[in-house]
Structures are given as structure tokens and as C-alpha cells.
N, C-alpha and C positions, 0 to 999 in steps of 0.2 A: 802431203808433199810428194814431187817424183820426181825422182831425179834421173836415173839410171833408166829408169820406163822409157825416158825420151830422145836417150841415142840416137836412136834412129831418124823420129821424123821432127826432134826441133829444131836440128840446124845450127846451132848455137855453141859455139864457144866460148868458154869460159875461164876464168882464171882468176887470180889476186895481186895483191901485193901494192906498195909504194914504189908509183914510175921515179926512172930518175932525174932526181933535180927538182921533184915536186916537193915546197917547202912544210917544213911542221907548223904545227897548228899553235903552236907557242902556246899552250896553256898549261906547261908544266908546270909554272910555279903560280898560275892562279889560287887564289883563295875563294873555295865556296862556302859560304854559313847556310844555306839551304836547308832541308830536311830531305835525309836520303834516301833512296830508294831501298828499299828491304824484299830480301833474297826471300825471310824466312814467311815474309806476308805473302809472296806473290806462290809458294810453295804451298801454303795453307789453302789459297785464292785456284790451287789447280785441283786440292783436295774437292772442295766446293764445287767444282764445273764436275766432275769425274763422279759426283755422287749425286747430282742434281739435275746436271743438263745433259742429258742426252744427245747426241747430235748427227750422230752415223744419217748418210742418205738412208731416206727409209723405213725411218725409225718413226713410229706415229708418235710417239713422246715429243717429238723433236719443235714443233710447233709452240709449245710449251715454251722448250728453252731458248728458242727466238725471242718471244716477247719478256721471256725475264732479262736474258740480254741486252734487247733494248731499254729496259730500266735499269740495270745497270750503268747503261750508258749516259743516260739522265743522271743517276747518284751521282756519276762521276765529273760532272757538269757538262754537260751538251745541251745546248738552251732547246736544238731541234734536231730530232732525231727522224733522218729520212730513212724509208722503205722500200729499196727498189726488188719487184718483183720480178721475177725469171724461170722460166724453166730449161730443161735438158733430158737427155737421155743416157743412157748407159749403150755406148758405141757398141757391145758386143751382143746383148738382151732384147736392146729397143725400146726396155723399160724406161718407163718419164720420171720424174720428176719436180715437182715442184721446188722452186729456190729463193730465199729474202735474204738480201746481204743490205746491210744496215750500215747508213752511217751518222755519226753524231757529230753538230757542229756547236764547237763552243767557240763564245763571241763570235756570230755570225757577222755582223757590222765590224770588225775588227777589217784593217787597211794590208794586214799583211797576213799571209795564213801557210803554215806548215800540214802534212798530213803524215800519219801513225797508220799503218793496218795492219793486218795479219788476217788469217782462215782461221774460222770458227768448225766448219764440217770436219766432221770423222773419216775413215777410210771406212767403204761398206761393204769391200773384200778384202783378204789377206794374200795376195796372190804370191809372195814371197816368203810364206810359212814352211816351214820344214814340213810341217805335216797337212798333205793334200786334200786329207778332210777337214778342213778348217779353211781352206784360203777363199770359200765363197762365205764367212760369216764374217761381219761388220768387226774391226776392234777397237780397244779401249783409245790407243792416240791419246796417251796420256803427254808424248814428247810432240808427237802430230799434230795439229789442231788441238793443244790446249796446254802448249808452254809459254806458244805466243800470245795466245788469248787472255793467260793469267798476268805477264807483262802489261800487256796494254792497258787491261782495264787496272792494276795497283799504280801505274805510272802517268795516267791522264790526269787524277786527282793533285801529284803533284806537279804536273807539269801548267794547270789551271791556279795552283795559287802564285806559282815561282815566274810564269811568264809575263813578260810585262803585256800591259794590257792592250795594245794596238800589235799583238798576237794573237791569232784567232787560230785552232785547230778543228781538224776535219780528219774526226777518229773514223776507219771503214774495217768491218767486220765479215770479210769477202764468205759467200757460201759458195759452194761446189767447185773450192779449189780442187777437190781428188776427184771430182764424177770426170772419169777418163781409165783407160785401161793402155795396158802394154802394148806398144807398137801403133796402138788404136786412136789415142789420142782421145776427147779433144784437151781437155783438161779446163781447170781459170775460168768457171763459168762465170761466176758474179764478177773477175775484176774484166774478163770481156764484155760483159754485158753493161757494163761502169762505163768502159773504155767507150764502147759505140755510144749510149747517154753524152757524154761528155762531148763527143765529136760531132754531136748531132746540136750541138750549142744549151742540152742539159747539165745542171748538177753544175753552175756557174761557180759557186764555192770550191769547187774539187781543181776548174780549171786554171780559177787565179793561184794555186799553192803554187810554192817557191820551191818544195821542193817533196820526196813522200818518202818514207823507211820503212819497209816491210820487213816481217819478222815471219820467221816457220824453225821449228825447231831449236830454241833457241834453252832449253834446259838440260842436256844430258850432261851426265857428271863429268866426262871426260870431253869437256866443251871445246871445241876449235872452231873459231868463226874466220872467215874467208870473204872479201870481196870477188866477184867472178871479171872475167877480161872484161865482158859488155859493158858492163856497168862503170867498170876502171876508164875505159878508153872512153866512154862519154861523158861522166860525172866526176871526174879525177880529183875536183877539189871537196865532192861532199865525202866520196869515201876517204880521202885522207885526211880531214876534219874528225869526222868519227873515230878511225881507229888510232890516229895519234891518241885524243884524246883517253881513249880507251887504255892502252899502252902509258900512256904518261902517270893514269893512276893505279895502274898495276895488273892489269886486266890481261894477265896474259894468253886468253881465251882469245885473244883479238890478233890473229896471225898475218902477218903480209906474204907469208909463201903462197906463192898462187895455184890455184886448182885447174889443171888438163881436162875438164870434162866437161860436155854443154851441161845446160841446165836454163830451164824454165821457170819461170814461179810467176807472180800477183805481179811481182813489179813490174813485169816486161808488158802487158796493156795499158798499164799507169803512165806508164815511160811513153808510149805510143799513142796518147790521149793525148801527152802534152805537157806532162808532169814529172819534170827529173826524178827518175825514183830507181832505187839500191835496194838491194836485198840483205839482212843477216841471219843465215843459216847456216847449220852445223851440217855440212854434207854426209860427214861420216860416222852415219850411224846406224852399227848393226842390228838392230831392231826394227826399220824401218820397212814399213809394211808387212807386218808379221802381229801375231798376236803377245810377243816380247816387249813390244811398246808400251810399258807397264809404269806407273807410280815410281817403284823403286830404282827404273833407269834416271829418276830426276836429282838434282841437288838444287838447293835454295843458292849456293855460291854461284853457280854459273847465270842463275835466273839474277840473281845480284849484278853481277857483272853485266850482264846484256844492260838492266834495266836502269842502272848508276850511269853506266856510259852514257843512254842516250838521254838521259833526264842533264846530264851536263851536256852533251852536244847541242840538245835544242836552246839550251839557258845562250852556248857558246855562241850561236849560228841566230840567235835573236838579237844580240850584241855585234858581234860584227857579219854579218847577211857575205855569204857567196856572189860573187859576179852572175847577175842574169842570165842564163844562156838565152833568153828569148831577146837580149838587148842586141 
């Protein structure tokens, strides 16, 4: 993730919050009997990636945890799990890259289709580390690339038995969201490289979704989630669906104060494919690109909290559907 890196040259302003006059989501006093989403699975589920899957650009390991990934993706029910291949460089080096960002479609024949993604890749420098011998070695991105990746994959399982069945999801597991450097750019390799696919009349399932939620950062103990301006001023009814939601059942990770600062991520190509899609990230977090971004900055509550919310926001949002914006 980078946020601060992109001052400069993203352009982009951003913020949060409930506009006003925009109505609640009314589902305070819903009753769900479901089976809920668990903080302390998807905490164990980061254990597992951190000790298994390797994923830093770079890493020759990494290859590896791609294809367990994608069977993952499969356990979790994806009938088809696509491979789009990519490459890039490191704007400063020249060095390449090889990149597979993966996605997996469950109920592909399904008439209506939601999408879930997050970044699987690691940060392969630390350039915001205290200590300047360290900021050119890859780190763990325990909170980076692999809070949202433990979400997604403990929460597609339930979101495949809870969905009703003319709901079809299109899980994407973006790589080389971090291959970009400071001031240098370019960053979002796989969800640009999605984006051009998509515009080019590929990846037919990614273009009918209704609507996409991207995750980054989404487990630090002291969790503050924030919708940004962009996102607010074009999609105003999906992010105030969610964090009502969210809000309504106690989630008070789920802030409507809004954030003064651009910011970038996976959604803004999604969005620009064709695909209403929002971001939920914890902007503020001091560990962020440093070798600090450890196991122990995480809690299973907040991964709870992310993961509760949007297993009821989809259940909510497949029940009564947002106004089209393509209508």
C-alpha cells in the first residue's frame, strides 16, 4: 500500500464521511442467523500466509505461493480461477518483474455478480524505515498485503454458502500493488493491467459486477476505517450501505470523519474499467512501509470487524441492489 508516496504525483483527493441528507441503510434492527465471520480464523489464516507464502517482489519462493493461492481460491469455491499474466519494473532500478494476479469466479453463470479483492504482494523495500540499512530489503507486510488477503480468503467461504444463488462473485487477488517507489510511481500493476483487459472487452465477468470492495490494511489494532472524497462523491450510496452497516453493529472502526489526503489504491483502475469500486483502508498506520509491519501490530477484532461488516453488507446489497449507475 502507499499512500503518502503519492502526494505528489496522484492528483487525487480524498476524504470520508456521511454527505448530508444521505439516508441510513436501515438495517439496525435486522436480524441475521448466518454464521459469522471470525476475527480469530482470519488471524490464524495471516499466521499461515506469513509462514508459508512468501510474496515480497523477488522473492523466488513466490511462484510457489501464487499457485497455492490459487487453490485456495478454489477451496473457497471459485468454480474458475483466471491467471492474468503481467509484467513491470522497478521505476528506480529497471529491474523487471514478473506478475499473476488471480482471480476466482464463483457461480460464473450467476445473472448478478459482486467483486471482493485486495493485494497479495509484499513491499520489496522498506524505504520509510528508521534504519537506512534496511529500507532496500523486502518486509514481512504482515498488516500490508496480508490482512486483506486473510479477510478475503476466510470470508468468500462464507459469503458462497450465505449468498443467494443468482449471486455470483469475482474474488481478484491484485499483484504488484507496491512495485512503485516514492515520487516515481507507477504503482497498481495487476489492478491496471485488469483495468486495460477489461476495456479491451476481456475478463467479461469482472465487467458486468455491480459493484467491487477493496481491502488493504485492514487489521491493525488500533483500526480506523475511512471512506476517501473520490470514492464518497461517486459511489455515495455503496459507501454509506457499508459503514452504516458497520456502525449499526458496533464497529466503531468504521469512521465517517473524512481524510485530507489523496490516495491511491486497486480501486481507482476498477472504478475506471467500469466498476463502482471503494476502498477500506486504515490510512493511519505507523508501521507502514518499514520493517515494523509485524504479526504483533495485528488483532483478530478489527479483522472481525472488517470481515462481519462486509459478509452483512453483501448478504444486505444482494437483498435490496443500489441504483445502477450505468442505468
Amino acid at each position: 500500500m502507499h499512500l503518502r508516496s503519492l502526494l505528489a504525483f496522484a492528483g487525487l483527493v480524498l476524504a470520508c464521511g456521511r454527505p448530508p441528507g444521505l439516508p441510513s441503510s436501515g438495517l439496525a434492527g435486522s436480524a441475521d442467523t448466518g454464521e459469522r465471520f471470525s476475527g480469530a480464523a482470519a488471524l490464524a489464516r495471516v499466521d499461515l500466509l506469513l509462514d508459508r507464502y512468501p510474496r515480497a517482489l523477488g522473492d523466488a519462493r513466490r511462484a510457489g505461493a501464487i499457485e497455492a493461492l490459487a487453490v485456495d481460491l478454489q477451496a473457497a469455491g471459485a468454480a474458475v480461477v483466471d491467471r492474468l499474466e503481467h509484467r513491470g519494473a522497478d521505476p528506480l532500478t529497471g529491474v523487471g518483474f514478473d506478475m499473476t494476479t488471480l482471480l476466482g469466479h464463483v457461480r460464473p453463470e450467476a445473472p448478478r455478480r459482486f467483486i471482493l479483492a485486495t493485494h497479495f504482494d509484499t513491499r520489496p523495500w522498506a524505504e520509510s524505515d528508521p534504519d537506512p540499512s534496511r529500507r532496500d530489503q523486502p518486509i514481512i507486510g504482515a498488516n500490508d498485503g496480508t490482512s486483506g488477503l486473510a479477510v478475503v480468503l476466510e470470508l468468500v467461504p462464507l459469503l458462497v454458502r450465505q449468498l443467494p444463488p443468482d449471486i455470483g462473485l469475482t474474488v481478484i487477488l491484485f499483484d504488484g500493488e507496491e512495485l512503485g517507489r516514492p515520487e516515481l510511481g507507477p504503482y497498481l500493476a495487476g489492478s491496471r493491467a485488469l483495468a486495460t483487459e477489461v476495456l479491451q472487452g476481456r475478463f467479461p465477468l469482472v465487467a458486468r459486477a455491480e459493484f467491487g470492495v477493496v481491502l488493504d490494511m485492514v487489521g491493525d489494532r488500533d483500526l480506523r476505517i475511512q471512506p476517501d472524497r473520490a470514492s464518497l462523491a461517486q459511489h455515495p450510496a455503496l459507501i454509506e450501505r457499508i459503514w452504516s452497516i458497520g456502525q449499526a453493529h458496533g464497529f466503531t472502526a468504521f469512521d465517517p470523519a473524512p481524510l485530507a489526503v489523496p490516495l491511491l489504491d486497486d480501486h481507482v483502475p476498477l472504478d475506471e474499467a467500469g466498476v463502482p469500486s471503494i476502498l477500506l483502508i486504515d490510512y493511519d498506520y505507523p508501521a507502514w512501509h518499514t520493517h515494523a509491519d509485524t504479526r504483533d501490530k495485528l488483532d483478530a477484532r478489527s479483522l472481525g470487524a472488517v470481515g462481519e461488516t462486509l459478509r452483512l453488507a453483501f448478504l444486505d446489497l444482494a437483498a435490496r441492489p443500489l441504483p445502477s449507475p450505468r442505468s
